[in-house]
N, CA, C and O of each residue as an XYZ file, in Angstrom:
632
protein
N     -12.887   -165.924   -105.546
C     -13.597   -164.895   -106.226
C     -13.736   -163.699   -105.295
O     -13.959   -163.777   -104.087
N     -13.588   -162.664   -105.950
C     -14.048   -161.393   -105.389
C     -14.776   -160.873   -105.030
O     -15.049   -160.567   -106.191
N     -15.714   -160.225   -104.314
C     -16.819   -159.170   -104.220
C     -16.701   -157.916   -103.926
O     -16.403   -157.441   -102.830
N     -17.014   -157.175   -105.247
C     -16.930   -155.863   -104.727
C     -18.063   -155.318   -104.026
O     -19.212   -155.757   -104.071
N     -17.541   -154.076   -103.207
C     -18.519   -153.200   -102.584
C     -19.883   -152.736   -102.710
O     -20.747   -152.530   -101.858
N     -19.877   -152.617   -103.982
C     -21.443   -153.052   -104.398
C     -22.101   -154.137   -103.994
O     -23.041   -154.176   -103.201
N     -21.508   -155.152   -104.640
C     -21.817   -156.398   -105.132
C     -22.522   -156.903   -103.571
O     -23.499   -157.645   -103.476
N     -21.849   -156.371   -102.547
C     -22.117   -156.959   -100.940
C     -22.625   -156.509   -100.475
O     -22.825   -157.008    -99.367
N     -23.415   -155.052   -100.781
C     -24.441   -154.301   -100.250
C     -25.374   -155.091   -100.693
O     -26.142   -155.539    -99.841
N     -25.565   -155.457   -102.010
C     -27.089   -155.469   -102.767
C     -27.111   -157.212   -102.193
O     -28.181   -157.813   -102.282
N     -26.083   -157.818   -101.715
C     -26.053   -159.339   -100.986
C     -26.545   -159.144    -99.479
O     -27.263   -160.023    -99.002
N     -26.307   -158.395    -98.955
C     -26.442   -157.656    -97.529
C     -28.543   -157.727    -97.586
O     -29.363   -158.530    -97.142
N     -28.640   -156.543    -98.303
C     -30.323   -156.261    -98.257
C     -30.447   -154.742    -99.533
O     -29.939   -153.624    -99.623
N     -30.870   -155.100    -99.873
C     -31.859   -154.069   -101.173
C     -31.822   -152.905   -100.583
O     -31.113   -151.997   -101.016
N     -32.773   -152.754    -99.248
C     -33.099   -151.794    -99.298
C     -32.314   -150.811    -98.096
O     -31.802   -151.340    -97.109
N     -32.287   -149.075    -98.349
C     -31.534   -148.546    -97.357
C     -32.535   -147.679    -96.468
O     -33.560   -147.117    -96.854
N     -32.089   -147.701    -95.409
C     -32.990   -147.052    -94.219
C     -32.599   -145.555    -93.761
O     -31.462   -145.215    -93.434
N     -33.698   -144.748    -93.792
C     -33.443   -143.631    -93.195
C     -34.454   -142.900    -92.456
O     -35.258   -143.752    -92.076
N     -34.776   -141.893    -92.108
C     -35.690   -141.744    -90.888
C     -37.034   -140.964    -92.081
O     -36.936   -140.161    -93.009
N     -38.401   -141.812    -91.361
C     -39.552   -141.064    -91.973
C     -39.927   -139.699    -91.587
O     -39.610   -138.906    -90.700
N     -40.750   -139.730    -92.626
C     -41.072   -137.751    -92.120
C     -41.846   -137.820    -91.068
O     -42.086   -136.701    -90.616
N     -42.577   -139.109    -90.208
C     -43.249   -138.932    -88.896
C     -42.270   -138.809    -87.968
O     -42.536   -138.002    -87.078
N     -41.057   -139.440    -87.881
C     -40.306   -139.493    -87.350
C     -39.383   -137.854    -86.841
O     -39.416   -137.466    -85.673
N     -38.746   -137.205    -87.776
C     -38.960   -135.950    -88.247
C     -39.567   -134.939    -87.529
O     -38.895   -134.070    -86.972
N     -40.715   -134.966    -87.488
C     -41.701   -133.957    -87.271
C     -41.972   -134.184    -85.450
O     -42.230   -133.299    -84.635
N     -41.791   -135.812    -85.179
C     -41.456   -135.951    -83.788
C     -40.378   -135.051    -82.911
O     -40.456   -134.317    -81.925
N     -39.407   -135.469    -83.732
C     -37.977   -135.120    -82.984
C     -38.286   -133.100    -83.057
O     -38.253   -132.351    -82.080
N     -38.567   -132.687    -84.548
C     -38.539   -130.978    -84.164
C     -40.206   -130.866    -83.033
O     -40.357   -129.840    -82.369
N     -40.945   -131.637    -82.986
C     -42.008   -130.811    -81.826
C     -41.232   -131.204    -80.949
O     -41.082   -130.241    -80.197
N     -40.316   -132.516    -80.390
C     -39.453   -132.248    -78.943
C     -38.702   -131.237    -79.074
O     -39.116   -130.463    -78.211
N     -38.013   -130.839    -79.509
C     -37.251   -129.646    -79.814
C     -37.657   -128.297    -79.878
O     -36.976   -127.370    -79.439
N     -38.877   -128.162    -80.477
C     -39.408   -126.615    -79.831
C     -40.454   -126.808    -78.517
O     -40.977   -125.762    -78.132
N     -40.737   -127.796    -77.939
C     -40.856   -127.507    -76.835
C     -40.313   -127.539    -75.577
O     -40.883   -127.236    -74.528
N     -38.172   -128.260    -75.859
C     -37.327   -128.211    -74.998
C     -37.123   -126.555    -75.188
O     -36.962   -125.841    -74.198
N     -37.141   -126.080    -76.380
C     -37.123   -124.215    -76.752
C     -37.839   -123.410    -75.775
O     -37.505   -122.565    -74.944
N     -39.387   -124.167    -76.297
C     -40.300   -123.276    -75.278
C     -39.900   -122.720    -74.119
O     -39.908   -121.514    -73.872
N     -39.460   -123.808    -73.223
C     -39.266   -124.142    -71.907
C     -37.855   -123.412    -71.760
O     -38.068   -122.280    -71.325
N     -36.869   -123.574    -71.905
C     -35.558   -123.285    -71.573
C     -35.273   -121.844    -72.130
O     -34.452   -121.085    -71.615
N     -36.132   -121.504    -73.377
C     -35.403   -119.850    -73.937
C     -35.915   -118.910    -72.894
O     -34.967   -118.348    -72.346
N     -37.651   -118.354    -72.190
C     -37.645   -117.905    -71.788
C     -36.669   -117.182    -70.414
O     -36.441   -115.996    -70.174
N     -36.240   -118.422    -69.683
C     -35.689   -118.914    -68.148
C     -33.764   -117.796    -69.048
O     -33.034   -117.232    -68.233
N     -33.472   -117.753    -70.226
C     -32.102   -117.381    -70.872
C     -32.147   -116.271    -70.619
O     -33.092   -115.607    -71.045
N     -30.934   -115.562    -69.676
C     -30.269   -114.624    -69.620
C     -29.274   -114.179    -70.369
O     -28.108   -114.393    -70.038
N     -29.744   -113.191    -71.988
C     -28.796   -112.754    -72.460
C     -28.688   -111.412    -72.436
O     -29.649   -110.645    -72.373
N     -27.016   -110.950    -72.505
C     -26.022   -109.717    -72.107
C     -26.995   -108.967    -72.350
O     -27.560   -108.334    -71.459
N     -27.226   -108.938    -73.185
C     -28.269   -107.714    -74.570
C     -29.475   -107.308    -73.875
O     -29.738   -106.114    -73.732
N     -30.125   -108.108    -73.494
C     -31.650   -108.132    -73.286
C     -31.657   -108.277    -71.485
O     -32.317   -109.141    -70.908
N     -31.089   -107.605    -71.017
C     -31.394   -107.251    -69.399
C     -31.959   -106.363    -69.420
O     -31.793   -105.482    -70.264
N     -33.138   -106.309    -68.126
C     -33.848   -105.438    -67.919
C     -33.004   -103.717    -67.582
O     -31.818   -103.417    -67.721
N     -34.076   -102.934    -67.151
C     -33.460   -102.032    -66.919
C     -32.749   -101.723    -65.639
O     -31.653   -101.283    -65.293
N     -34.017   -102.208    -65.012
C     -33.963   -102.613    -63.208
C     -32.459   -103.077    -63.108
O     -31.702   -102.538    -62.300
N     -31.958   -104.293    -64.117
C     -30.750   -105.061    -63.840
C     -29.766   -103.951    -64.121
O     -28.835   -103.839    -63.325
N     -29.819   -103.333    -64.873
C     -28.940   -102.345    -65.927
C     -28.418   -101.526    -64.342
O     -27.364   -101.646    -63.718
N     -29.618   -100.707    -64.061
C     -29.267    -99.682    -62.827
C     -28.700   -100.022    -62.071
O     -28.159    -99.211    -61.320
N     -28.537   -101.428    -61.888
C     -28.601   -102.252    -60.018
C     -26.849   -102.426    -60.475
O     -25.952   -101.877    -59.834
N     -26.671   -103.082    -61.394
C     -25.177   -103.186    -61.959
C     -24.664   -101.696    -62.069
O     -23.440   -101.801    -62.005
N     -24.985   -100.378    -62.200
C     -23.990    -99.116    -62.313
C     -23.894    -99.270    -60.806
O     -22.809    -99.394    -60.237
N     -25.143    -99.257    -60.135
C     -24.999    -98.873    -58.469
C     -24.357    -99.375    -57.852
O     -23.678    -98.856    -56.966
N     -24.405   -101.027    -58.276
C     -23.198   -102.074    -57.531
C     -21.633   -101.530    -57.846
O     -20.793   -101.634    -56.952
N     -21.289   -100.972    -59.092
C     -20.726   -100.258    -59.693
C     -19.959    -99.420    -59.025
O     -18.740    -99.531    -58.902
N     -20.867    -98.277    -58.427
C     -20.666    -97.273    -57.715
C     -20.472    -97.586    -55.873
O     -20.025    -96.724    -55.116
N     -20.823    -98.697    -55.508
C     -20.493    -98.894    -54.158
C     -19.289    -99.571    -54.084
O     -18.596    -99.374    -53.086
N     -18.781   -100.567    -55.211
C     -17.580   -101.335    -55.347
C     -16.816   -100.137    -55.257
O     -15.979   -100.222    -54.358
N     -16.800    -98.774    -56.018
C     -15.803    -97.350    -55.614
C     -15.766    -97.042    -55.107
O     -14.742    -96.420    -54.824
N     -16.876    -97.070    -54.294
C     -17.059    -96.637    -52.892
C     -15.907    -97.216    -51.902
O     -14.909    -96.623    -51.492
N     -16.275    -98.360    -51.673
C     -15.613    -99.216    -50.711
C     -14.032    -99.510    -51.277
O     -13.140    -99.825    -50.489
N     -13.849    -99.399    -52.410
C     -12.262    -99.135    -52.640
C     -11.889    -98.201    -52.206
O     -10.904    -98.488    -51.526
N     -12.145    -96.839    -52.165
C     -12.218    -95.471    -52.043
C     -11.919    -95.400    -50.252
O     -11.021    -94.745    -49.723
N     -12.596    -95.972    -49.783
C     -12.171    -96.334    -48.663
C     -11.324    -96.467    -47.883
O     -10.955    -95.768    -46.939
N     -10.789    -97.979    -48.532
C      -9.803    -99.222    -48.872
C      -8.297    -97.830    -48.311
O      -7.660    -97.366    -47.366
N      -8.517    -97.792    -49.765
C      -7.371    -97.185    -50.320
C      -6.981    -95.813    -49.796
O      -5.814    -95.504    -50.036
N      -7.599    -95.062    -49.233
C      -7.625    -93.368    -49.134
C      -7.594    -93.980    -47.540
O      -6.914    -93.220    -46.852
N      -8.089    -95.045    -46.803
C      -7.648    -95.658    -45.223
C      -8.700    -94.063    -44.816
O      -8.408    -93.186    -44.003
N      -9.754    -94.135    -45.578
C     -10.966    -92.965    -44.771
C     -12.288    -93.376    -45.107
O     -12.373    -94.194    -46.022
N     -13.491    -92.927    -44.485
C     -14.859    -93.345    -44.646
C     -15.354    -92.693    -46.170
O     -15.369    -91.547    -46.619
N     -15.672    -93.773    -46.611
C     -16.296    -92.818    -48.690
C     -17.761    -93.564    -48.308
O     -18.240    -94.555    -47.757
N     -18.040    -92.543    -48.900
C     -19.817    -93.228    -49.127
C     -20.623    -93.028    -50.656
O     -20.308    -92.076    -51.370
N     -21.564    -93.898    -51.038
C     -22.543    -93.655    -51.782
C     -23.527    -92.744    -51.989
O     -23.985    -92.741    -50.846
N     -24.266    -91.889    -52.649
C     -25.210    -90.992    -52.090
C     -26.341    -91.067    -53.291
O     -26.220    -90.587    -54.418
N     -27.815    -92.011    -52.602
C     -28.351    -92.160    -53.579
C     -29.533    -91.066    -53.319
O     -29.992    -90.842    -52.199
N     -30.072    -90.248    -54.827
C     -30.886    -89.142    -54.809
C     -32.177    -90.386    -55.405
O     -31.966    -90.989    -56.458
N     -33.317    -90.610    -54.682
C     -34.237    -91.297    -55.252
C     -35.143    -90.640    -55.693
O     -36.048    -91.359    -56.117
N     -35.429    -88.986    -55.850
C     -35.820    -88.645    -56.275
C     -35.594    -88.314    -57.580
O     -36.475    -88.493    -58.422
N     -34.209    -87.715    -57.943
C     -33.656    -87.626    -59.738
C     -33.395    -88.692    -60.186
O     -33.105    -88.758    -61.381
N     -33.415    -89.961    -59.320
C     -33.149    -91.166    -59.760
C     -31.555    -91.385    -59.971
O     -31.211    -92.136    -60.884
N     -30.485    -90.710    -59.098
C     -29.155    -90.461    -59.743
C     -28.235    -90.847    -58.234
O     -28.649    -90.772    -57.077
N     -27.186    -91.174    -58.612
C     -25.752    -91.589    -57.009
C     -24.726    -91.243    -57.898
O     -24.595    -91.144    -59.118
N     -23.746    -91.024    -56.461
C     -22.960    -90.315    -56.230
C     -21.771    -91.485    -55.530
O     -21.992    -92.674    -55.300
N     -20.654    -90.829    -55.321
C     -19.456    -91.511    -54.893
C     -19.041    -90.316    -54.509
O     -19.072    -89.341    -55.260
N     -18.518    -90.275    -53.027
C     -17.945    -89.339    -52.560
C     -18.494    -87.680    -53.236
O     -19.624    -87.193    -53.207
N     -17.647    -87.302    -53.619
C     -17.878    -85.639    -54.481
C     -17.947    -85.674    -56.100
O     -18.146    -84.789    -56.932
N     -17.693    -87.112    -56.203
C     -17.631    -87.442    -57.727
C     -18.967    -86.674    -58.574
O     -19.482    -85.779    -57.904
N     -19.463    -86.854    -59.663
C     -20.565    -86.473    -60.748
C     -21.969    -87.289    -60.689
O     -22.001    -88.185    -61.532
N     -22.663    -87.227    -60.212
C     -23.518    -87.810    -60.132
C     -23.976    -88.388    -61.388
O     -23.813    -87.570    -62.294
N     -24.623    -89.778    -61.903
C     -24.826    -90.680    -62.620
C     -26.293    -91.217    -62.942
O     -26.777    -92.266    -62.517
N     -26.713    -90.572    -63.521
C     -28.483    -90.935    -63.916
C     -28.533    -91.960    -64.174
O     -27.756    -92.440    -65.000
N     -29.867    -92.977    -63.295
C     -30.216    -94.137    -63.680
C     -31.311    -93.915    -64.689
O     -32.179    -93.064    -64.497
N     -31.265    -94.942    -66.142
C     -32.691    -94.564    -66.882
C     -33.054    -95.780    -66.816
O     -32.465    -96.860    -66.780
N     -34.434    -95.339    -66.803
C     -35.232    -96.410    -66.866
C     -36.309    -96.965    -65.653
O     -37.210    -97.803    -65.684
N     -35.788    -96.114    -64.610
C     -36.312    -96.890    -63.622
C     -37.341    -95.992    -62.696
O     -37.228    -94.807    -62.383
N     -38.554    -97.087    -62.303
C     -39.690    -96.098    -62.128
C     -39.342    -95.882    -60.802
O     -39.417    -94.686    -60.522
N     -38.839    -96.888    -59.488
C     -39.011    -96.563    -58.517
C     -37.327    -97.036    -57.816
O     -36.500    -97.810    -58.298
N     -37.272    -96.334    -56.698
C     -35.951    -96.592    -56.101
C     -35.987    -96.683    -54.439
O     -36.510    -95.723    -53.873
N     -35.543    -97.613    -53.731
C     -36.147    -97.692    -52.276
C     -34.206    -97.825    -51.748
O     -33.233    -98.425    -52.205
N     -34.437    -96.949    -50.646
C     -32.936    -97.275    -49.987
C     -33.578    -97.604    -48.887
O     -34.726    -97.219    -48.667
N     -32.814    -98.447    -47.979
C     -33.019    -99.454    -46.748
C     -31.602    -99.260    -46.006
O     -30.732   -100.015    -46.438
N     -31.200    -98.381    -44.959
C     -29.947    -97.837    -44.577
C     -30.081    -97.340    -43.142
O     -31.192    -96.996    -42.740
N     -28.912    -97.277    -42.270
C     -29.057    -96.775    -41.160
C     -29.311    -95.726    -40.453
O     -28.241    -95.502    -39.887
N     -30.129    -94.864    -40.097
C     -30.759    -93.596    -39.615
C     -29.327    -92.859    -39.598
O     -29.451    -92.184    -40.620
N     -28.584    -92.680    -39.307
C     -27.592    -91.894    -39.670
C     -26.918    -91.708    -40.801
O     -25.786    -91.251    -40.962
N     -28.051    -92.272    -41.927
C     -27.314    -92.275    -43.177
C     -28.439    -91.443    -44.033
O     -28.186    -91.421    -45.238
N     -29.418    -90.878    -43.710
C     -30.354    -90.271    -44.128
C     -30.356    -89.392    -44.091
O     -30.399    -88.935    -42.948
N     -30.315    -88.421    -45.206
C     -30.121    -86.929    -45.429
C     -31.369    -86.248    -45.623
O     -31.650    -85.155    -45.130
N     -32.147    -86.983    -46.407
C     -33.663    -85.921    -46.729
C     -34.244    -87.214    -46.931
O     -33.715    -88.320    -47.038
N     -35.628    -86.792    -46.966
C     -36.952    -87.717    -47.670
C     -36.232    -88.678    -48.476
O     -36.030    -89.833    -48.102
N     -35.774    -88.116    -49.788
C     -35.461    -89.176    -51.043
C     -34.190    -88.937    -51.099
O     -33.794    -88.450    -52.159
N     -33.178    -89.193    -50.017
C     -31.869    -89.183    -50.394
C     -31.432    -89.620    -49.220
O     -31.958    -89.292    -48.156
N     -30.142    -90.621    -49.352
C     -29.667    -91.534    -48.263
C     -28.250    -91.767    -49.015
O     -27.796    -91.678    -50.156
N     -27.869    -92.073    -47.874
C     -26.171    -93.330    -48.236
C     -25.952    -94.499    -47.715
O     -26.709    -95.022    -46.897
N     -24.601    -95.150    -48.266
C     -24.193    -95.927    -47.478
C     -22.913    -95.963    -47.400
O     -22.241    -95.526    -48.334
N     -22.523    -96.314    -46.650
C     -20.858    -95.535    -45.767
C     -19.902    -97.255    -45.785
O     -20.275    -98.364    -45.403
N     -18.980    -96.929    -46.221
C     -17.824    -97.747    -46.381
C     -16.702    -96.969    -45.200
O     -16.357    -95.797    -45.052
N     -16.328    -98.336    -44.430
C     -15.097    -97.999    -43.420
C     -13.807    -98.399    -44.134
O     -13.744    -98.953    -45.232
N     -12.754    -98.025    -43.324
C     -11.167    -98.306    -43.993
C     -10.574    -99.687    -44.389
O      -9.729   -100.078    -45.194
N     -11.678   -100.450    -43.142
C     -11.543   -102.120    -43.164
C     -11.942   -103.038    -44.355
O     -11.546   -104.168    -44.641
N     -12.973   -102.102    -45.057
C     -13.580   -102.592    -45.594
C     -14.824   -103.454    -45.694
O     -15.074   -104.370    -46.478
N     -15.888   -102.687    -44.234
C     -16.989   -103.139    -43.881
C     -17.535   -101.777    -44.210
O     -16.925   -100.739    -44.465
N     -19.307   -102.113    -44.120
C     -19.966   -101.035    -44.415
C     -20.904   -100.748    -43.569
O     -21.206   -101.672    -42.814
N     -21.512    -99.689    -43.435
C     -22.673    -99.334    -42.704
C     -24.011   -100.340    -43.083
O     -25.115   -100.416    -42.544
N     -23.421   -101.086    -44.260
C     -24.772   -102.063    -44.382
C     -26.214   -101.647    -44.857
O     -26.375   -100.475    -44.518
N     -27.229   -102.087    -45.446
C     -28.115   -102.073    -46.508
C     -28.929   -102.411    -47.730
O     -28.413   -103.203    -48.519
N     -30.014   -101.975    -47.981
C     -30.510   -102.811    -49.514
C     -30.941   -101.701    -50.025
O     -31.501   -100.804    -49.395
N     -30.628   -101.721    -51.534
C     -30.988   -100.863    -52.067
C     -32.125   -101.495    -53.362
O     -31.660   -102.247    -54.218
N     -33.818   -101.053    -53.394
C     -34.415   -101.749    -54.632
C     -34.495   -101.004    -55.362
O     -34.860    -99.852    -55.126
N     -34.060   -101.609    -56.862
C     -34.547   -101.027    -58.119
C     -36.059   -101.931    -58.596
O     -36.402   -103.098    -58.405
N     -36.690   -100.819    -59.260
C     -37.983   -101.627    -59.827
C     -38.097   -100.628    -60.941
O     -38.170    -99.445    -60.611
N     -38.140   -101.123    -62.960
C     -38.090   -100.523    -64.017
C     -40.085   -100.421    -64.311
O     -41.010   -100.896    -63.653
N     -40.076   -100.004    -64.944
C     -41.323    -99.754    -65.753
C     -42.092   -100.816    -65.898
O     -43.318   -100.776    -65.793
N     -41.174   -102.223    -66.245
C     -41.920   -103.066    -66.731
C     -42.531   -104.035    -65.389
O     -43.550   -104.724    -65.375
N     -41.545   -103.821    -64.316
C     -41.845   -104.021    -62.910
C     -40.725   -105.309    -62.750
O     -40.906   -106.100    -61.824
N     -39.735   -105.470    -63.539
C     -38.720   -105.879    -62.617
C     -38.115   -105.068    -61.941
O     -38.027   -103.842    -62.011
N     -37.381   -106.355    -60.776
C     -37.112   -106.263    -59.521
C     -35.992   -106.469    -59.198
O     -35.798   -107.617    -58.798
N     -34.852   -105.585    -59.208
C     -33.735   -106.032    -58.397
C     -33.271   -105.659    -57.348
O     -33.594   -104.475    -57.246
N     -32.422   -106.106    -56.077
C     -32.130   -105.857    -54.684
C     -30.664   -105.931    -54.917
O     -30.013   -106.864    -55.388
N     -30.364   -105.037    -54.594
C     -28.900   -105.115    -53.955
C     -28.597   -104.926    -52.354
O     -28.967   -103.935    -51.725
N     -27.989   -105.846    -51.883
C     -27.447   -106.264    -50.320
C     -26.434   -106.110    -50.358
O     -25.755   -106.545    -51.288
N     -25.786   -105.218    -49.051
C     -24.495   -104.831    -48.829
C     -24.172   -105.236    -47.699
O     -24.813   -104.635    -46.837
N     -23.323   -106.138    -47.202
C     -23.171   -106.997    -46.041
C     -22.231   -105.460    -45.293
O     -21.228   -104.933    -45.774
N     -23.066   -105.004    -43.864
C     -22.203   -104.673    -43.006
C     -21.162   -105.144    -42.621
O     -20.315   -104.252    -42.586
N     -20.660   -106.367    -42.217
C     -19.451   -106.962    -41.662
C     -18.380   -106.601    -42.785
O     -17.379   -105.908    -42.602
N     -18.827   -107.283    -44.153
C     -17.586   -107.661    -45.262
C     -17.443   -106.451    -46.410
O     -16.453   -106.087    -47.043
N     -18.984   -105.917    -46.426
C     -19.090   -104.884    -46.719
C     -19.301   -105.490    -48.304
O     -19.207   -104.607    -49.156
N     -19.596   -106.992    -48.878
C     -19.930   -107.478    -49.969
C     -21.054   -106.704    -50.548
O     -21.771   -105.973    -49.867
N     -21.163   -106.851    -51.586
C     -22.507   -106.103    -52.452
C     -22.768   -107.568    -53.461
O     -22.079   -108.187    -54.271
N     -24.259   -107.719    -52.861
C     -24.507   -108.717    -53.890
C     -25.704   -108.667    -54.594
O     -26.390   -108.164    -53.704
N     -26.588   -108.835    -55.677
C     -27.336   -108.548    -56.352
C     -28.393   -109.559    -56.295
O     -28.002   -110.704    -56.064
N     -29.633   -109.382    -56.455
C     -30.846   -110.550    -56.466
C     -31.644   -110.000    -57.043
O     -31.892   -108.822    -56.787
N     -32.503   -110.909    -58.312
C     -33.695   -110.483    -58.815
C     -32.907   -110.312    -60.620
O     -33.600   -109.926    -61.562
């Protein structure tokens, strides 16, 4: 004799199991509070500060720098105005940062032109006169950019 597919469920057990609504309501409160926890800590493209925004043109502008260098086998430098809030590359157009309340250059006494204006100097090798430059936006983030004298790397923090 045969049994069909039916016939061996309802031989099996009556009844079918699936998850209760306590059950449910468990699993989404773990779930918005793995949310809680992990969305703030998310870095998305869109939603960077401003601080980050500036620190990325400037990194921007010293990576040209130090190509500029590189390539032309002569000293190019950066030239940051912390007062208009704006840098420079060599003789290039100067480049307004928005957004940002305060600007600190950290550079070698021979790189200081006035009160609120400084550089930093790229060699042919591709080392630099070395430095940090802080951005800090309105809302009071914080970013640092470090420019390794030896390698002449630019790296970003904050």
């Amino acid at each position: 004799m045969r049994i069909s597919g039916t016939e061996n469920r309802r031989k099996i057990g009556k009844r079918i199991h699936g998850f209760t609504l306590l059950e449910l309501l468990v699993v989404l409160a773990i779930a918005a509070l793995i949310a809680s926890i992990t969305l703030p800590n998310l870095r998305l493209p869109g939603f960077a500060s401003d601080a980050a925004k500036a620190a990325r043109q400037i990194a921007s502008g010293l990576a040209d720098a130090r190509q500029a260098a590189i390539f032309a086998n002569r000293e190019s430098r950066l030239i940051l105005d912390m007062e208009n809030m704006t840098f420079s590359v060599g003789p290039g157009a100067a480049v307004k940062l928005t957004g940002i309340q305060k600007l600190t250059l950290l550079t070698a006494e021979r790189e200081i032109m006035a009160e609120n204006r400084g550089a930093i100097r790229f060699f042919p090798d591709g080392s630099a006169g070395g430095g940090e430059i802080f951005v800090q936006d309105s809302t009071g983030a914080k970013v640092t950019l470090r420019i390794n004298w030896l390698t002449g790397k630019i790296s970003l923090d904050g």
